[in-house]
C-alpha positions, 0 to 999 in steps of 0.5 A: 121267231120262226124263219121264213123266206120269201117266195119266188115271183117271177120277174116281170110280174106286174104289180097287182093293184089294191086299194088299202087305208093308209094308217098316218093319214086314214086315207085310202090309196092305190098302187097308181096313187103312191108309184114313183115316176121311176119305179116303187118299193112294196114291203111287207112289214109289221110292227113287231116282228125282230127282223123289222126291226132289226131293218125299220131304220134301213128303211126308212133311210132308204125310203129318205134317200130315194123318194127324192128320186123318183122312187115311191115307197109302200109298206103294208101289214098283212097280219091277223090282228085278232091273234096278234094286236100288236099290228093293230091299225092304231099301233101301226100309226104309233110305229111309223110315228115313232120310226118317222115314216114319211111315207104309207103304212098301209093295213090290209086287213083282208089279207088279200093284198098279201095274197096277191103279192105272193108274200110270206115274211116280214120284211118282204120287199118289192121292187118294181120299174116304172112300168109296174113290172117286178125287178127285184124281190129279194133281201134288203142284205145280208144282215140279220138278228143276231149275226154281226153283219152290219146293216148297209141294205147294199143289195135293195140299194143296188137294184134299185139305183139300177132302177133309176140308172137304167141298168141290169138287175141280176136276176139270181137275187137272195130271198128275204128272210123274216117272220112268217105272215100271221095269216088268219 
């Protein structure tokens, strides 16, 4: 697996927008259509990628915890599935049936959402305010494949109860690490 880390965004960048098929239901949102009232998660994602899922029940643990509160939640895959269909739109639909996600999965299959965000590795996560401005991008914690730290998601969690409780991100945030985009 090739290790990759997540690019440095400035802080206070505003979400791009897009418009993408969400792969449970086959139907189209954008960015506006799936922010939360208090801020929104983008992550980057695929479906088979060991850092995934080494992660994919963190998430979908803290997708469940916050979407209650006023956090929506968007996960997108961006890589080229001419060369690896194993993130195909139909297995996508299976994975997040059988990782029970009760939120979007959604393709961009032109990659340019991916682009726009600047991501690199799966997972790569985002995590913005309510005025679309970017707080956080950085490690869901400091767990990985391999290296016996448990899973506790502890460093999103803590950005993004500062989200909803109104108080200061720390700007030194760790980048993600993961499997590189499988750009086209």
């Amino acid at each position: 697996m090739a290790r990759t880390t997540s690019n440095i965004v400035a802080l206070e960048t505003l979400a791009p927008n897009f418009t993408l098929k969400d792969t449970n239901s086959s139907e189209w949102f954008s960015f506006p259509d799936l922010k939360g009232e208090k801020g929104t998660l983008v992550v980057f994602i695929c479906n088979h990628c060991p850092f995934v899922h080494h992660v994919i029940d963190e998430i979908v643990m803290i997708a469940n915890d916050y979407r209650v509160q006023g956090i929506g939640i968007i996960t997108i895959s961006s890589n080229d599935v001419s060369k690896y269909p194993q993130d195909a739109p139909e297995l996508m639909t299976e994975f997040a049936f059988q990782n029970k996600f009760e939120f979007p999965y959604l393709y961009d299959g032109t990659q340019e959402v991916a682009k726009a965000y600047d991501a690199a590795c799966t997972p790569d996560f985002y995590l913005f305010d309510n005025q679309d401005k970017l707080v956080y991008h950085g490690q869901l914690d400091d767990s990985r494949p391999g290296n016996g730290i448990p899973l506790s998601g502890s460093d999103l969690r803590g950005a993004i109860d500062s989200v909803i409780y109104n108080r200061t991100i720390n700007p030194d945030q760790k980048p993600s690490l993961g499997c590189n985009i499988k750009w086209k």
